[in-house]
C-alpha positions as CSV (number, residue, x, y, z in Angstrom):
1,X,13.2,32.5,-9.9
2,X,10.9,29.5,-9.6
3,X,11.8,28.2,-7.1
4,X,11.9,31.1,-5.0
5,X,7.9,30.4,-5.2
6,X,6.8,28.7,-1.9
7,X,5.1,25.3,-2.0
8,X,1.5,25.6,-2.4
9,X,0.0,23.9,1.0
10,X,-3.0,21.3,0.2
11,X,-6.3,21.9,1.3
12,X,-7.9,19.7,4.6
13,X,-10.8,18.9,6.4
14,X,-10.3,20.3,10.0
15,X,-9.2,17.8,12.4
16,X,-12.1,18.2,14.7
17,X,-14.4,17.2,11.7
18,X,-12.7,14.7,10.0
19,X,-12.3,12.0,13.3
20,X,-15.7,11.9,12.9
21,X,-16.3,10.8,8.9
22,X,-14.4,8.4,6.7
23,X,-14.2,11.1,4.1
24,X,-11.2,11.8,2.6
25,X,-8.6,14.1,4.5
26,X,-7.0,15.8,1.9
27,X,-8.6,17.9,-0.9
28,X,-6.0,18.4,-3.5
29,X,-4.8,21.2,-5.7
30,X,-7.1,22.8,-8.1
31,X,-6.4,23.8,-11.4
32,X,-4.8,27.2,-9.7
33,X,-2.8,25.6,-7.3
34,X,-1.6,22.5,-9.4
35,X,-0.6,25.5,-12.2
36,X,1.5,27.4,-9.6
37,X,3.5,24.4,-7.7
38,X,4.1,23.3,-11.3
39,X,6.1,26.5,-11.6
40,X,8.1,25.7,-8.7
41,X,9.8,22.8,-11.0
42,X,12.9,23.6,-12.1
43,X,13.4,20.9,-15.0
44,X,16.5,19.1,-14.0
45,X,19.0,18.1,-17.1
46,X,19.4,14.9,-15.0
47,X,16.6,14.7,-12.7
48,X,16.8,12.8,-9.7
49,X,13.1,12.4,-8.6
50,X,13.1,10.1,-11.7
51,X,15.7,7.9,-10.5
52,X,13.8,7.9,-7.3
53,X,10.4,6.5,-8.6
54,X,10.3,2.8,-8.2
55,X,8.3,3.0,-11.4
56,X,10.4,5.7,-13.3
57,X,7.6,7.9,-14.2
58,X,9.0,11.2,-16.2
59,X,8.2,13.7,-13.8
60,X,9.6,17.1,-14.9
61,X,8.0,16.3,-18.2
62,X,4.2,16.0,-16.6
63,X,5.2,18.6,-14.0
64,X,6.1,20.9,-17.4
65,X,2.4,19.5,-18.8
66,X,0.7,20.9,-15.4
67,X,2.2,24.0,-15.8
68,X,1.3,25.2,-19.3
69,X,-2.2,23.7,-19.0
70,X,-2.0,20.7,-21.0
71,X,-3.9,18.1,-17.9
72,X,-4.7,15.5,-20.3
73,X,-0.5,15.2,-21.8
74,X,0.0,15.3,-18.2
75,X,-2.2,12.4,-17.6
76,X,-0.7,10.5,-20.8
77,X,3.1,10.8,-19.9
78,X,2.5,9.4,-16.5
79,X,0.5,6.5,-18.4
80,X,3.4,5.7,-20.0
81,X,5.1,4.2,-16.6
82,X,2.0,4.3,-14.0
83,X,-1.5,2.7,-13.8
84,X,-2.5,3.8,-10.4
85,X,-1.6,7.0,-10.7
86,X,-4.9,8.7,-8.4
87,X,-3.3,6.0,-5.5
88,X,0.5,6.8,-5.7
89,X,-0.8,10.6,-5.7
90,X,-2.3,9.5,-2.1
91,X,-0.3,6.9,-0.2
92,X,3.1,6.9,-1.9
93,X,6.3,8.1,0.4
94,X,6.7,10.9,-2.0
95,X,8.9,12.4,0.9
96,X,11.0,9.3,0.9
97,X,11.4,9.1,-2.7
98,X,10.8,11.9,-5.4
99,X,10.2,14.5,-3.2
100,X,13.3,13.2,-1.2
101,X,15.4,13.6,-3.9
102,X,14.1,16.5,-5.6
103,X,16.9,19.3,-5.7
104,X,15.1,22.3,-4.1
105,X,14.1,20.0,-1.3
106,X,18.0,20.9,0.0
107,X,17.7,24.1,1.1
108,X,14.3,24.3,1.1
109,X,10.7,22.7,0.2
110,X,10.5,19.8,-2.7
111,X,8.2,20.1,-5.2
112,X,5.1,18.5,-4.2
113,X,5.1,16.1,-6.9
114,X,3.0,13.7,-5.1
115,X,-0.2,16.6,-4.8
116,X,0.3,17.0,-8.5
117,X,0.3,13.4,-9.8
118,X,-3.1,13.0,-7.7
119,X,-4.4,16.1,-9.4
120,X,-3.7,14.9,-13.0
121,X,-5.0,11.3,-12.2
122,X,-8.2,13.1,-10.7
123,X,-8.4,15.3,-13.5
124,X,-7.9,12.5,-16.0
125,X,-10.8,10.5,-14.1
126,X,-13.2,13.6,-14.2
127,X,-12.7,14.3,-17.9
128,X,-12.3,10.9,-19.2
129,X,-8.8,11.0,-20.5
130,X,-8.1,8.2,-23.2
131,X,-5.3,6.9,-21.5
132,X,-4.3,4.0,-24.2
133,X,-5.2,0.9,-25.9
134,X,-4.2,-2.8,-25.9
135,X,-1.6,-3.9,-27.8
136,X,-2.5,-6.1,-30.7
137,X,-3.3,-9.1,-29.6
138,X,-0.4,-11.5,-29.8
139,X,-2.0,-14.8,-28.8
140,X,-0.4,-15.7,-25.4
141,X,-2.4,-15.8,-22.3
142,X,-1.0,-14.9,-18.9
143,X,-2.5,-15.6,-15.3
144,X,-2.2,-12.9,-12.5
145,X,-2.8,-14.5,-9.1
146,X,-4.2,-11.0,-7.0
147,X,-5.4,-8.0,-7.6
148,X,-3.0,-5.3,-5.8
149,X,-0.6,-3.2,-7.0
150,X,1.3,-6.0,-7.9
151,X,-0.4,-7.7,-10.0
152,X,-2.6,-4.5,-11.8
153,X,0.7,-3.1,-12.4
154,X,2.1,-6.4,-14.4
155,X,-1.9,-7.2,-16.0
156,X,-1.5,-3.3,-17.1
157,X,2.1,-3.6,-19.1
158,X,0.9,-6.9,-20.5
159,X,-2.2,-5.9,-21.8
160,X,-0.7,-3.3,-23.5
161,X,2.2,-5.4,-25.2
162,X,-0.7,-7.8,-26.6
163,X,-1.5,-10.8,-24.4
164,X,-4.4,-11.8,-23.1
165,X,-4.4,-11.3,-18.9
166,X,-6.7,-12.8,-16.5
167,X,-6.4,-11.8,-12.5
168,X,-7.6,-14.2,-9.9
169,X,-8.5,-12.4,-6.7
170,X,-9.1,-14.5,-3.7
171,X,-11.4,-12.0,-1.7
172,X,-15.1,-10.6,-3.7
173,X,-13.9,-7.1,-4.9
174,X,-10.2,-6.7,-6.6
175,X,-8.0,-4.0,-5.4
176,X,-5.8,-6.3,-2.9
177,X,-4.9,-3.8,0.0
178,X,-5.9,-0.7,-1.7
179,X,-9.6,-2.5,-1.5
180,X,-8.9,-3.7,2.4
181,X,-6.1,-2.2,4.0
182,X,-5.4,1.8,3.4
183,X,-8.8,3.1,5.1
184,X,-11.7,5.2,2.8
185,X,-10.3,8.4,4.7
186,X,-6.9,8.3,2.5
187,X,-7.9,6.0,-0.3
188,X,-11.3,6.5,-1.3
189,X,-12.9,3.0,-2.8
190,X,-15.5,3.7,-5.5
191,X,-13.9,7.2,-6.8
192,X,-10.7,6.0,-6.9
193,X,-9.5,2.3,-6.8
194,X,-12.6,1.3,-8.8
195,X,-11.5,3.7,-11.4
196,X,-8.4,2.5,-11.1
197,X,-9.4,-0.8,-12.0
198,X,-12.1,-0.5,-14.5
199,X,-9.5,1.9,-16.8
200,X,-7.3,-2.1,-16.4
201,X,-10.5,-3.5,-17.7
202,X,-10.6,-1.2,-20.9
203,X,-7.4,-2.3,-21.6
204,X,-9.2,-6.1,-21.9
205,X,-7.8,-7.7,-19.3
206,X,-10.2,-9.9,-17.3
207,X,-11.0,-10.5,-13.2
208,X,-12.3,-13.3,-11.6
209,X,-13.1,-13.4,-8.0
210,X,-13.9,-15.4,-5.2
211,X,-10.8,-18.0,-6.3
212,X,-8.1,-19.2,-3.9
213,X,-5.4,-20.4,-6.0
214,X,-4.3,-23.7,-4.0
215,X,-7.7,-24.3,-3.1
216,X,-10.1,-23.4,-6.1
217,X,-7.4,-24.2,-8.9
218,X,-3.4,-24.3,-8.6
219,X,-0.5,-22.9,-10.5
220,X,0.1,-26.4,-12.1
221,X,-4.0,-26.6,-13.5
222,X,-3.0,-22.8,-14.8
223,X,-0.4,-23.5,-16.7
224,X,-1.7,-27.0,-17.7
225,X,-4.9,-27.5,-17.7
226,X,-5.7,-23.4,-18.6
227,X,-3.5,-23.1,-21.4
228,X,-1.7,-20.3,-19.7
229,X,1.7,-19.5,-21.1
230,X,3.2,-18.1,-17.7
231,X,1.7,-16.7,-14.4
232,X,2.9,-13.9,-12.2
233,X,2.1,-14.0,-8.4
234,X,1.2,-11.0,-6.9
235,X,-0.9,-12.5,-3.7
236,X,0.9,-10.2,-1.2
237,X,1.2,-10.7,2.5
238,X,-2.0,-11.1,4.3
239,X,-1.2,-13.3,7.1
240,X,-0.4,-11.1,10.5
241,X,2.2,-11.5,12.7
242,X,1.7,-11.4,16.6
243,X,4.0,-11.1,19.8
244,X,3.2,-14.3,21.3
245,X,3.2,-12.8,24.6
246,X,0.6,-14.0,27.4
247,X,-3.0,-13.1,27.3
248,X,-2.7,-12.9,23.6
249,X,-5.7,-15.3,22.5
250,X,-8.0,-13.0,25.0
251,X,-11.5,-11.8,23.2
252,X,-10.9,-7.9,22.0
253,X,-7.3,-9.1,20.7
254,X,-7.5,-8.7,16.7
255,X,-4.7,-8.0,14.2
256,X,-4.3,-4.3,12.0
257,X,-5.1,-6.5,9.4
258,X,-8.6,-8.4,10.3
259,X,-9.7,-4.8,12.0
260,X,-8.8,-2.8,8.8
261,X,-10.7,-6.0,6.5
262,X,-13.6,-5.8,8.6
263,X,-14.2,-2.2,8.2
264,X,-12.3,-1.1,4.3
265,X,-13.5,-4.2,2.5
266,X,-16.5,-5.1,4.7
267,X,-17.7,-1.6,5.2
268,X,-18.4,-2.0,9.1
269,X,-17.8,1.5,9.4
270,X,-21.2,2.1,7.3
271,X,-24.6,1.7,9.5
272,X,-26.4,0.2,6.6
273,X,-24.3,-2.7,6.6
274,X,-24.3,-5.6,9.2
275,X,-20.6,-6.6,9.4
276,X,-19.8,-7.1,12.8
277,X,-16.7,-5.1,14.6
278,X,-15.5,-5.4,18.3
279,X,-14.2,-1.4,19.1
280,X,-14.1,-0.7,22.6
281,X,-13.6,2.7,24.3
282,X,-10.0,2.3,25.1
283,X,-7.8,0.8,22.1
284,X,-4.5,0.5,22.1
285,X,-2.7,-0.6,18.9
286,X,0.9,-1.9,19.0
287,X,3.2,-0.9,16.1
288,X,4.7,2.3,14.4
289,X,4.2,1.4,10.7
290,X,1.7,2.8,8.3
291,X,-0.6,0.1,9.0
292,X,-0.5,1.0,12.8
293,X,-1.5,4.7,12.3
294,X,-4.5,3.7,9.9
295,X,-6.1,1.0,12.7
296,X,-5.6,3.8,15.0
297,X,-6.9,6.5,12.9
298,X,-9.7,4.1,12.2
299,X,-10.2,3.8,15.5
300,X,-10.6,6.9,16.2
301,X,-13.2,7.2,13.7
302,X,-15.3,5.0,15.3
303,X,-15.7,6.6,18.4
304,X,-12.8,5.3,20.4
305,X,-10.1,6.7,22.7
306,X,-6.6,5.3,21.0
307,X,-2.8,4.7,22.3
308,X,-0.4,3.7,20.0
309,X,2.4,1.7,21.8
310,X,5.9,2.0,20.1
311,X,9.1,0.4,21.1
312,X,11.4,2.9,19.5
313,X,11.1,6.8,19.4
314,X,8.9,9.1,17.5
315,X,12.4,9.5,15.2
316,X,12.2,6.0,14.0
317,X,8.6,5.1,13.3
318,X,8.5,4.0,10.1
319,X,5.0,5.3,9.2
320,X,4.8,8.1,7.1
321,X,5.3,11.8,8.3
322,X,2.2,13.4,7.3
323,X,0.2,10.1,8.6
324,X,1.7,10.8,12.0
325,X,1.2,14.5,11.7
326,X,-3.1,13.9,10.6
327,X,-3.3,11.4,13.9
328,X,-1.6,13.6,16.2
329,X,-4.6,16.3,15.2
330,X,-7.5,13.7,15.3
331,X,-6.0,13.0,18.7
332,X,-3.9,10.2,18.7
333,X,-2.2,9.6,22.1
334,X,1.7,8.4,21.6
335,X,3.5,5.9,23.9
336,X,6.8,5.8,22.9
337,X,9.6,3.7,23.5
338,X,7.3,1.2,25.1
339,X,6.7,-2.7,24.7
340,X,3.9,-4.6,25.7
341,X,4.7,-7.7,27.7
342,X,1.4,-9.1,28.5
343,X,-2.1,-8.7,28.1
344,X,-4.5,-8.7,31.2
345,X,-8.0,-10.1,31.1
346,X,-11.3,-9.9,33.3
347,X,-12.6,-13.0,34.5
348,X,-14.5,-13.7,31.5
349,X,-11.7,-13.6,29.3
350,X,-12.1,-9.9,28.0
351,X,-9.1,-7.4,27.5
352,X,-9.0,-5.1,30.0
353,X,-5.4,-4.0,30.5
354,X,-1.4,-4.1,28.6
355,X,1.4,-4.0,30.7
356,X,4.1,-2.4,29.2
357,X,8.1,-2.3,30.0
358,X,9.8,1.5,29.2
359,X,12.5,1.4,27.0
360,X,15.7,2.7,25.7
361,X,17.6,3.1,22.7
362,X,20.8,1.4,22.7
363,X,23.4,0.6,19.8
364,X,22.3,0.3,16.1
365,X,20.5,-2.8,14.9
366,X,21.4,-4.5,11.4
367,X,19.0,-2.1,9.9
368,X,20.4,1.0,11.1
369,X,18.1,1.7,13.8
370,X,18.8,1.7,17.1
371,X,17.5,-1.5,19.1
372,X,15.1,-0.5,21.9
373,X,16.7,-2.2,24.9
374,X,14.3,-2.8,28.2
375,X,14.7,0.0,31.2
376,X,14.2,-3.0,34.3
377,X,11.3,-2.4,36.8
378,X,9.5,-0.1,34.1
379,X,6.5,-1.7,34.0
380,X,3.8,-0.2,34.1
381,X,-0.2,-1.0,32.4
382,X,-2.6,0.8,30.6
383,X,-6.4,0.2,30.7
384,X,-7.8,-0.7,27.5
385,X,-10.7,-2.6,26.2
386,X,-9.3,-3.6,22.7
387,X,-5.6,-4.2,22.0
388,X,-4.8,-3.9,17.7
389,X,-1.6,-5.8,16.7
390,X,0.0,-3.9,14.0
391,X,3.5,-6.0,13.7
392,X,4.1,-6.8,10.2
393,X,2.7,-9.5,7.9
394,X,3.6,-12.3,5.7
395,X,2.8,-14.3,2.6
396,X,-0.4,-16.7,2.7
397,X,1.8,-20.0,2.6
398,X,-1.3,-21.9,0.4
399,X,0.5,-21.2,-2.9
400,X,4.2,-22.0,-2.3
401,X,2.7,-25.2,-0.3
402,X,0.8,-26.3,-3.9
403,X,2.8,-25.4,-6.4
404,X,6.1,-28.0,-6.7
405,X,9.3,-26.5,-7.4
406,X,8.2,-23.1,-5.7
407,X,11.0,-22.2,-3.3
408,X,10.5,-19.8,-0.2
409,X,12.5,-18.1,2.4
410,X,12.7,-18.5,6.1
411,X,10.1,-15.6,6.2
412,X,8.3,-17.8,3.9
413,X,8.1,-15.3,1.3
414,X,8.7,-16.7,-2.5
415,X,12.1,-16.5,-3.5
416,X,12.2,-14.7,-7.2
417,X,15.3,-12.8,-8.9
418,X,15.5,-8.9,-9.2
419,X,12.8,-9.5,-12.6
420,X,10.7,-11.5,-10.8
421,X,11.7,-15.2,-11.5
422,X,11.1,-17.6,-9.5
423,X,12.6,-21.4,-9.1
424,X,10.2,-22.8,-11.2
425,X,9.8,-22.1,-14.8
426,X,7.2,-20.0,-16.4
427,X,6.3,-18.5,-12.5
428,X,7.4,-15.0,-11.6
429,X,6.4,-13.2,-8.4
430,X,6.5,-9.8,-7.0
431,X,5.4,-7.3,-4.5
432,X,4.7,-8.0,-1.2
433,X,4.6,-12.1,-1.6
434,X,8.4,-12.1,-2.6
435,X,9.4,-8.7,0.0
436,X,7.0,-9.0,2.8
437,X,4.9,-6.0,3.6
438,X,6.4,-3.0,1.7
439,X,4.9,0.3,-0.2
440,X,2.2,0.2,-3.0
441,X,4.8,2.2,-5.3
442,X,7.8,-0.7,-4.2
443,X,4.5,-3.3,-5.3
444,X,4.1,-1.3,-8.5
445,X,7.7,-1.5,-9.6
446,X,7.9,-5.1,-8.9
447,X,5.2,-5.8,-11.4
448,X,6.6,-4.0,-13.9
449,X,9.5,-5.4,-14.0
450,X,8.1,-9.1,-14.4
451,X,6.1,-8.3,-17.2
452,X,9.0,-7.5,-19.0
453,X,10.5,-10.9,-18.0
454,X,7.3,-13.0,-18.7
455,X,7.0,-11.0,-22.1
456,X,11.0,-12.5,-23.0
457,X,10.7,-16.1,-21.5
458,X,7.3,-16.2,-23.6
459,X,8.7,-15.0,-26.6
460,X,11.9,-17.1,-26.3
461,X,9.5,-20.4,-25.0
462,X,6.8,-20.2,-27.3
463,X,7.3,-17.9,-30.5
464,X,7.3,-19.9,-33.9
């Protein structure tokens, strides 16, 4: 029986190699290995994985593609729902998702349908698979404010239905955090998220960048002044939290999110550029989500000893599995149920120390995780020249505070309905700006839905 196969392992660069280099981890199936963990599918009559997918791609019926040989069908059917398919096939929570509710994956391994969307996508990029055209053009323009998975995702569906898109992207290359926040070692730039983006571009929809909506131009000049029929905001959540804890504004004290700019985006990791990067020998980075392990990966990669300091246990962290499992190779050092308290600094104001309380898991929060509660005269500090602060992030609040009639919540993230309408008319919103820092995938679905919103309020505002 097929699924008496076992899944096909993926291919990796040894640990000892790979903390040195920015290039990518995994290798992917090739056309042998795709072909046999294709077998391994059992072609559910009602298959969950699809129900799973945030963006509903029809899995078994690639996954059937893959296995009789037929790549480019393969790369055609997950068109259909998906327009970064080469990125979902890299930093998606396949585990937590498809793969998490594939049926074999009970008594024994899922199908690795993550390994097998990236092969299609890569396969697609390499033989330049005619992935499909614009719709015909319907005479409606719509503005996308950003350029993450968001906002591709909802310029993608649009295009295709027949309206003209234009993306505004705030920073000098599009991509949102697939350009500046998942590092070149599991998301490479020029191979992948350019590709990405120019197959958006075939599809005729336009990018500008270097425009701060609020600052350059605001919603009301879009919809006014532009001639836009309806804008979607898809600006995520750039702006990082902190502890507030003392010795916080001390030099060598940056945030996941500056540190991972600097060196994705900026390319300080590249000795032919100039961008400056403060990475001491001794880093520690505070935080347990995905973010977290790729500062401290990054870290790693640029020559640095690196604790990562967690409140909770290794059960709850909420980064991904395998993204623990790769930094635990490259040498990651884990410091568990512990919380930083303060921050100590040499007499020039440098970081040279965090002191840390232990901890202990007490009673279940609201989430379902247990709150870390403090173990008294724990303390203890650990000698470090750079601290990373890795805590979570939240929506730029530029837009909601220029855009009248834009309501936000007390995280001040934009409040929008499950399709992506917000309080005022003719603006939808999705991803990370209405949820707060969440999944590419999560970002993805997000989008899609609002496009099919913005494609009925247009038709029911504007069509003669």
């Amino acid at each position: 029986m097929a699924n008496k196969i076992p899944r096909v392992p993926v291919r990796e660069q040894d640990p000892n190699k790979r903390k040195t280099n920015f290039e990518e981890v995994c290798f992917g199936y090739n056309t042998e290995e795709a072909s046999l963990e294709a077998t391994r599918c059992i072609q559910c009559k009602k298959p969950r994985c699809v129900d799973a997918c945030p963006v509903s791609i029809n899995i078994p019926k690639f996954i059937n593609a893959v296995s009789e040989g037929n790549h480019a069908d393969a790369a055609r059917i997950i068109a259909e729902d998906s327009s970064l398919p080469a990125v979902c096939g890299r930093v998606c929570p396949q585990e937590s998702q498809c793969e998490g509710s594939c049926i074999l994956g009970v008594k024994g391994e899922p199908v690795s349908i993550g390994k097998l969307e990236r092969f299609v996508a890569d396969y697609s990029r390499d033989h330049n698979v005619d992935l499909g055209k614009p719709g015909p053009r319907n005479g409606y323009k719509v503005a996308i404010v950003g350029s993450g998975p968001a906002g591709l995702s909802c310029a993608n569906d649009l295009a295709k239905m027949g309206y003209f898109v234009k993306i505004f992207e705030a920073l000098h290359k599009p991509g949102g955090v697939l350009e500046y926040g998942i590092p070149e070692f599991r998301l490479p730039k020029e191979r992948v998220v350019k590709h990405e983006i120019d197959n958006l571009r075939k599809l005729g929809v336009e990018i500008e960048t270097d425009v701060v909506i609020g600052r350059t131009i605001t919603i009301d000049q879009l919809l006014n002044q532009e001639g836009f029929h309806a804008v979607f905001l898809g600006s995520g959540a750039g702006l990082p939290k902190f502890m507030h804890i003392p010795g916080e504004n001390l030099n060598g004290v940056v945030s996941a999110n500056e540190f991972l700019t600097r060196n994705n985006l900026m390319k300080a990791f590249d000795t032919t550029y100039d961008t400056p990067i403060y990475i001491g020998k001794r880093v520690a980075v505070v935080g347990g989500g995905n973010v977290a392990i790729d500062a401290a990966r990054t870290a790693i990669r640029l020559g640095s000893d690196v604790s990562l300091i967690y409140r909770r246990s290794e059960k709850e962290l909420p980064a991904r599995v395998e993204e623990v499992h790769h930094a635990k190779q490259e040498g990651l050092e884990f410091h568990m149920l512990t919380n930083p308290i303060e921050i100590l600094g040499t007499d020039t104001g440098w970081v040279k120390s965090i002191r840390c309380l232990k901890m202990e898991l007490g009673e279940p929060d609201k989430s379902g995780r247990r709150s870390p509660v403090e173990i008294p005269n724990s303390e203890f500090n650990i000698e470090v020249d750079v601290v990373i602060m890795s805590l979570g992030t939240s929506p730029n609040p530029l837009i909601a505070s220029t855009t009248p009639g834009l309501e936000v919540n007390k995280w001040k993230c934009i409040v929008a309905d499950d399709q992506g309408q917000t309080k005022r008319e003719g603006v939808f919103a999705g991803g990370d700006a209405v949820t707060g820092a969440a999944t590419v995938i999560l970002a993805m679905g997000a989008g899609r839905k609002a496009a099919k919103a913005i494609d009925t309020y247009v038709t029911k505002k504007f069509k003669k």
